[in-house]
C-alpha positions as CSV (number, residue, x, y, z in Angstrom):
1,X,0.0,0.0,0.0
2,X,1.1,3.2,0.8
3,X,4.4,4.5,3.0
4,X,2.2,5.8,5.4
5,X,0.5,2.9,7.2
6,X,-0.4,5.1,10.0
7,X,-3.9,5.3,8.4
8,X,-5.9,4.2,5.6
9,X,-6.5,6.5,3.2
10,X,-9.6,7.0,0.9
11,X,-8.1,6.3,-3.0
12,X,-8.6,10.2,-3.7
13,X,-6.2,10.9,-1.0
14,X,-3.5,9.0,-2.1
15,X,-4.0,10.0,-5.9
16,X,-4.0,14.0,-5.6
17,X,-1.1,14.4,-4.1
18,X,0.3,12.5,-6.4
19,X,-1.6,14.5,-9.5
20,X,-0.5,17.9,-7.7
21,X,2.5,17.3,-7.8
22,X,2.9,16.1,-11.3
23,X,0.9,18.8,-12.6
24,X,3.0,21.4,-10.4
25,X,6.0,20.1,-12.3
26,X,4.6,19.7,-16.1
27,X,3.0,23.7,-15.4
28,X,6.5,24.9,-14.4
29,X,8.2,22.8,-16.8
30,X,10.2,21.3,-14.8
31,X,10.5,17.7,-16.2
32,X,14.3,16.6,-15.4
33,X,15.2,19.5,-13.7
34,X,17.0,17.9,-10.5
35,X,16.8,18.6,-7.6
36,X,13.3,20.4,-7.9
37,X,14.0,23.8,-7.2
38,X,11.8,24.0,-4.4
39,X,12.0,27.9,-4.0
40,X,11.7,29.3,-7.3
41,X,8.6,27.2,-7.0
42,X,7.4,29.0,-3.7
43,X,8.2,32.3,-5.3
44,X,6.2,31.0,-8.6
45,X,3.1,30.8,-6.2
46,X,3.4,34.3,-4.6
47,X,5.4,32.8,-1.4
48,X,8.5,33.7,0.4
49,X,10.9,31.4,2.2
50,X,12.5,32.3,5.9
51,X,14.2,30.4,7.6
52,X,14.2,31.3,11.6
53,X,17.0,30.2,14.3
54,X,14.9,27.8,17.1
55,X,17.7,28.7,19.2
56,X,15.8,32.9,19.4
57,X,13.0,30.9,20.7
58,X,12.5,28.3,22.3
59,X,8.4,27.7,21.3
60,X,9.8,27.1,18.0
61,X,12.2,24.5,18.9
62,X,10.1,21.5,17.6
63,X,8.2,23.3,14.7
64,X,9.9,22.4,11.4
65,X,8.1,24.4,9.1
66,X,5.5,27.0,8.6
67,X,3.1,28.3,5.8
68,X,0.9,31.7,6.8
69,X,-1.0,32.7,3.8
70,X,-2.0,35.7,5.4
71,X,1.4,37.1,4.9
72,X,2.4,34.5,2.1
73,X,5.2,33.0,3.6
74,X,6.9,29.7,4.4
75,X,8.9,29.3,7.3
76,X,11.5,26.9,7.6
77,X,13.5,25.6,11.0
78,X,17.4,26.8,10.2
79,X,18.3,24.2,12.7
80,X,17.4,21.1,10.6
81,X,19.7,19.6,7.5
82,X,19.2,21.0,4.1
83,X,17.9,18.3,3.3
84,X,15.5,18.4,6.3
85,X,14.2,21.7,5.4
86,X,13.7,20.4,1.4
87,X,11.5,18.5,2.4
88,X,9.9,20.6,4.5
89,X,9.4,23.1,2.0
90,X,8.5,20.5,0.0
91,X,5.6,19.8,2.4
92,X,4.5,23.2,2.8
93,X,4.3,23.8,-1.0
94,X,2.1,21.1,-0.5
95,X,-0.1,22.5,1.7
96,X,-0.4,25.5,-0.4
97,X,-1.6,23.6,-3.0
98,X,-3.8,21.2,-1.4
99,X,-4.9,23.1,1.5
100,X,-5.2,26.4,1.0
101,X,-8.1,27.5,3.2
102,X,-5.9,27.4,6.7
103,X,-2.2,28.1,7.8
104,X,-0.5,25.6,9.2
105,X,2.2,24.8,12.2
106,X,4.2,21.8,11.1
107,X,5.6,20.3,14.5
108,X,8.5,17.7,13.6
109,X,6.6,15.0,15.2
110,X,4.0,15.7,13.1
111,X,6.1,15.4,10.1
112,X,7.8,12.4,10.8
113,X,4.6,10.6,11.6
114,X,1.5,12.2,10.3
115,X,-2.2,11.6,12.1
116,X,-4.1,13.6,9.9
117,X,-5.4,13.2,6.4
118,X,-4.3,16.6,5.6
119,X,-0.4,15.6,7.0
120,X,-0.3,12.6,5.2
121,X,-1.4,14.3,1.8
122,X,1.5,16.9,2.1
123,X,4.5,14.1,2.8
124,X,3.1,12.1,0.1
125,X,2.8,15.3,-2.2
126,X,6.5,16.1,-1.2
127,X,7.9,12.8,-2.1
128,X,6.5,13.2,-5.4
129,X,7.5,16.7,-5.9
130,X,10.8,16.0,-5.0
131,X,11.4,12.5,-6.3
132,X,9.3,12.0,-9.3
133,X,8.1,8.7,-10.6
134,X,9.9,8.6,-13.6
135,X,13.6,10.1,-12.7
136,X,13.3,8.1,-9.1
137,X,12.5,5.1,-11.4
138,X,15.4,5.7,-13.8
139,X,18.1,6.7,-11.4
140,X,17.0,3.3,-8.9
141,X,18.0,1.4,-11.8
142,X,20.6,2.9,-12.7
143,X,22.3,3.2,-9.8
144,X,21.4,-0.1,-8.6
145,X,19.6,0.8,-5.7
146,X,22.2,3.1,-4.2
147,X,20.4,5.2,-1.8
148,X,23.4,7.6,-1.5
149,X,23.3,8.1,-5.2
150,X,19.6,8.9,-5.1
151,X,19.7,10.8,-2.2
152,X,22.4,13.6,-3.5
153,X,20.7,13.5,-7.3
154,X,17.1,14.2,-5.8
155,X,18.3,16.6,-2.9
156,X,16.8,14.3,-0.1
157,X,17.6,12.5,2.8
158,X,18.7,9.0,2.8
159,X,15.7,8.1,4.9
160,X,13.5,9.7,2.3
161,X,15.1,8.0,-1.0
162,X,14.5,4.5,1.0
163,X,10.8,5.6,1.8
164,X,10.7,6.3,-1.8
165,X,12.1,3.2,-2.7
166,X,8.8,1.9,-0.6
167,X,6.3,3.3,-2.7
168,X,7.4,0.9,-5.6
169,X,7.9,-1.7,-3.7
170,X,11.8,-1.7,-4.6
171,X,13.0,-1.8,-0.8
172,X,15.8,-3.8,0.1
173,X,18.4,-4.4,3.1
């Protein structure tokens, strides 16, 4: 099923995500273009990325990212790995997209393991914005499997490229 066994989800949350995100890339013309340039993509949809120091305060210690549409801007934890806050932003974009009626507080616990419909839309629409199908696909095989590999092409985690690897059933030791 999906990565997210946390919940099952109806078919139409699994599948618009996954359409978002495809869309997102074909509209911007991205096809190829790796890693994703998450920003110019925020900017594309009217939004600003800032990064804030936890360490200035300490309510913000556990949040790893933010998206106010008020003020149309994404906030990202400066304390977390690049490739941390990728997907992060990743995951806010997401929100933008998919949930656009409300702001949203992204704690890390939340991220790591979602409870909400809403939660587990915007991972799953970040791991298809910032590891599409096809290039993930291409560059599994071609690398063998080699999570490093993947993780530097795609700008991701290690974690995340093996979560990846999940989604088409591709996993291995």
């Amino acid at each position: 099923m999906d990565y997210f066994p946390i919940m099952v989800l109806a078919p139409s949350s699994l599948y618009r995500p996954k359409s978002a995100a495809e869309n997102l890339i074909e509209e911007l013309r991205l096809n190829g273009v790796l890693p994703v340039p998450l920003e110019a993509i925020a900017k594309q949809k009217g939004y600003d990325c800032q990064v804030f120091d936890p360490e200035t305060n300490p309510k913000l210690k556990d949040v790893g990212g933010m998206v106010n549409h008020a003020v149309k801007k994404i906030f990202l934890n400066g304390g977390d790995p690049v490739q941390r806050q990728r997907f992060t932003l990743a995951h806010e974009i997401g929100h933008i997209l998919l949930h656009a009626e409300r702001s949203v507080v992204d704690f890390r616990k939340n991220l790591d393991n979602p409870s909400t419909t809403e939660e587990i839309e915007a991972n799953r629409f970040a791991a298809d914005l910032l590891m599409p199908s096809i290039p993930y696909l291409k560059a599994w095989f071609e690398s063998g499997g080699d999570y490093n590999f993947l993780a530097k092409k795609f700008g991701v985690s290690v974690p995340a490229a093996k979560i990846r690897a999940t989604t088409f059933k591709l996993d291995r030791p």
